[in-house]
C-alpha positions in Angstrom: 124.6 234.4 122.5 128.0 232.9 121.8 130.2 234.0 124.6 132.7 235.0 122.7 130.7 237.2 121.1 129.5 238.8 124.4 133.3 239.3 125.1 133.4 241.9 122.6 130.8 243.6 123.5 131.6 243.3 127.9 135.0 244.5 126.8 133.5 248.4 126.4 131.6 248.2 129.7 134.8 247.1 131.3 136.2 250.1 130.1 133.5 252.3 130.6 132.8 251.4 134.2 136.4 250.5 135.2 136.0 246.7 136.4 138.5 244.6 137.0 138.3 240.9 135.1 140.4 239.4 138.6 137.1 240.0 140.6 134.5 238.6 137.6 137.1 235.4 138.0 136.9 235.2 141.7 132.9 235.7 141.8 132.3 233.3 139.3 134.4 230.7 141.0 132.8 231.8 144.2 129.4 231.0 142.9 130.4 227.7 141.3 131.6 226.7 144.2 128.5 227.2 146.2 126.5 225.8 143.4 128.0 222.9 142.8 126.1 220.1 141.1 122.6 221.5 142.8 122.2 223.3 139.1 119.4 223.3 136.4 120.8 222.0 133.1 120.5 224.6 129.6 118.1 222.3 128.7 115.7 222.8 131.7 116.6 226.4 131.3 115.1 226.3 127.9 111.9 223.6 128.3 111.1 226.3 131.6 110.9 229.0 129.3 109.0 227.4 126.0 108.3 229.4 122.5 106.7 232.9 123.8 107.7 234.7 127.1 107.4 237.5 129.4 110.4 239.6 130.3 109.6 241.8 133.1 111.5 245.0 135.1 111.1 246.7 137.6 109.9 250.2 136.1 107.8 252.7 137.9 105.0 252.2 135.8 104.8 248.2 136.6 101.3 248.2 137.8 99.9 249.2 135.3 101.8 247.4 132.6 101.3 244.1 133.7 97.4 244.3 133.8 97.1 242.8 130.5 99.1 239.6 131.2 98.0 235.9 129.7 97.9 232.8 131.4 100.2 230.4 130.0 103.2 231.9 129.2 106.6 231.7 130.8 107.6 235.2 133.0 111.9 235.9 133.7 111.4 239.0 136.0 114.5 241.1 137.1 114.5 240.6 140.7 112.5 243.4 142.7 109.9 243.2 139.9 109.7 239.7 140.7 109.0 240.7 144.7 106.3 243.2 143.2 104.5 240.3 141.0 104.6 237.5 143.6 102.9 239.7 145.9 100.0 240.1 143.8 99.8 236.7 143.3 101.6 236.3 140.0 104.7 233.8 140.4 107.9 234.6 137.7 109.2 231.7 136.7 112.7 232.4 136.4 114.0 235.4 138.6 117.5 237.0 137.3 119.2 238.3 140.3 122.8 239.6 141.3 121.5 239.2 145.4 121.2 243.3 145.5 117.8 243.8 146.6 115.7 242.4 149.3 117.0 238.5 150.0 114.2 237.6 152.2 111.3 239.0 150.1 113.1 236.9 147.5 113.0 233.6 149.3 109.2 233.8 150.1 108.7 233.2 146.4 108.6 229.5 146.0 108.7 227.1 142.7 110.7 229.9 141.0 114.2 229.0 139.4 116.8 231.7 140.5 119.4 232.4 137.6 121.9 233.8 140.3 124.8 236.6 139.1 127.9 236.7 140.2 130.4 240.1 139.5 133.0 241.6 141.2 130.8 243.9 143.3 128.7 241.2 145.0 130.8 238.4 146.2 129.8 238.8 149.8 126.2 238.3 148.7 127.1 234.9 146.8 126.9 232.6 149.9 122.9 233.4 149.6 122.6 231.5 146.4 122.4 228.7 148.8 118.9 229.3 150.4 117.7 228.9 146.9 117.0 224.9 145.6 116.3 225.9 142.1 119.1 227.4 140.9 121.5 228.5 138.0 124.6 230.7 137.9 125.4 233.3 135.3 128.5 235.1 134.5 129.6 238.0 132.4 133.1 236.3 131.6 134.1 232.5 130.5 131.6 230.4 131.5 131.9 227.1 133.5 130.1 224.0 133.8 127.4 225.2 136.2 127.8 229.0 136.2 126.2 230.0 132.4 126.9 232.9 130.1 124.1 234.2 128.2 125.3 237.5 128.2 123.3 240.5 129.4 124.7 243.0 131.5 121.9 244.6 134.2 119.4 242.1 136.1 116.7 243.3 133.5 118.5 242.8 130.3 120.2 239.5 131.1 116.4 238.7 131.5 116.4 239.6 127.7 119.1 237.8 126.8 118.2 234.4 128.2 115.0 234.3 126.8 116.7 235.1 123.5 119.3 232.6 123.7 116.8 230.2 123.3 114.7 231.9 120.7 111.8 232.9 122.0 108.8 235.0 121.1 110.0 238.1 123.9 107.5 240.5 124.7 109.2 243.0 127.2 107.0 244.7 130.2 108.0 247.1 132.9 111.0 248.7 131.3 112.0 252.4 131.8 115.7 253.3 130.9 115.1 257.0 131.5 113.0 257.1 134.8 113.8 254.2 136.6 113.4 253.4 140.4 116.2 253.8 142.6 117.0 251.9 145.4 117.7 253.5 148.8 121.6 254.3 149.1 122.2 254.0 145.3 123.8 256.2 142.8 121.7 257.2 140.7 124.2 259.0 137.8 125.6 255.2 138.0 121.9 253.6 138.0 121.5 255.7 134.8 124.4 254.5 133.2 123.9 251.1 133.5 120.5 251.7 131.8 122.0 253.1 128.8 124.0 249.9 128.3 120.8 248.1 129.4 119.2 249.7 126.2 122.0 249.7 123.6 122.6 245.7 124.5 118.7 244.7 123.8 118.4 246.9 120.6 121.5 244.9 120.1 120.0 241.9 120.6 116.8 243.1 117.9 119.1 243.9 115.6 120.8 240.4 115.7 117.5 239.1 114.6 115.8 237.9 118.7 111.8 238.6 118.6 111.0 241.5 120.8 107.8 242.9 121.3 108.1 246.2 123.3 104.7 246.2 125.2 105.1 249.5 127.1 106.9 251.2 123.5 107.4 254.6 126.0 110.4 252.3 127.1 111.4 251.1 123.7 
């Protein structure tokens, strides 16, 4: 998605959740500055991710939903459905992260690329994007030379959005806006909010014209 674009819609959940654009500036500096030229190029991004992909979350029902997966195709997994996946064996290929959830668990997963997020809630975290070779950055604001904007707001529908930036065939496991796993010490009335714009922003995305096939269509 053109950024510009994204602006419009980023805009609302500005408003909506009252961010300030001054931190997005200072994290995505932050994280360009730690990245430096150690950065996959767009065009690595897209030959990584091919014609037809997997776009996993981290729902409670993500057991069972990935049962039925192929061999072959490309997997962007949010990041603690990535931990889940790699420990039974199955390795994402691109993990979308914002640093949130469990670093370590996320460094035992080798060959992945990281597509690491920087806002203005985890700057502190940014220094980790270093233990991590295979790296991009992302941004919700102007994007620089090495820190992307795809657009996508939560880890799981920035998953969405990069796989639809470069057109691919999307079919969408492991999503549950309405019952979703909470991490220890969140808030969940703000968990459930971000879901909400999770959902609006990928039937935004179908209705732009990006291939989605909702696998699990409880989530849809």
């Amino acid at each position: 998605m053109n950024w510009k674009n994204w602006m419009k819609l980023y805009e609302e959940i500005e408003r909506d959740f009252g961010f300030t654009r001054e931190g997005e500036i200072e994290a995505r500096n932050t994280l360009s500055k730690i990245i430096g030229d150690k950065v996959l190029s767009v065009s690595d991004i897209k030959n990584l991710i091919g014609n037809e992909v997997y776009v996993i979350g981290f729902s409670p029902s993500l057991e069972k939903e990935v049962e039925g997966l192929e061999d072959g195709r490309a997997i962007i997994a949010a990041d603690d459905a990535a931990v889940i996946l790699n420990d039974w064996g199955i390795k994402p290929t691109i993990i979308m992260t914002d640093l949130d959830g469990d670093i370590n668990a996320l460094m035992r997963i080798k060959d992945a690329v990281f597509g690491i997020h920087a806002h203005g809630d985890n700057i502190s975290l940014l220094q980790y994007a270093e233990f991590f070779p295979k790296r991009f950055g992302t941004t919700q604001i102007e994007p620089l030379w090495n820190v992307y904007n795809f657009g996508g707001f939560t880890d799981g529908d920035r998953c969405v959005f990069l796989a639809a930036h470069f057109n691919a065939k999307i079919h969408i496991l492991g999503f549950d806006f309405e019952n979703p796993r909470i991490k220890e010490g969140k808030d969940i009335e703000r968990k459930r909010k971000k879901l909400k714009w999770a959902k609006y922003l990928i039937h935004y995305l179908e209705q732009s014209g990006a291939n989605i096939i909702w696998e699990n269509l409880n989530s849809k």
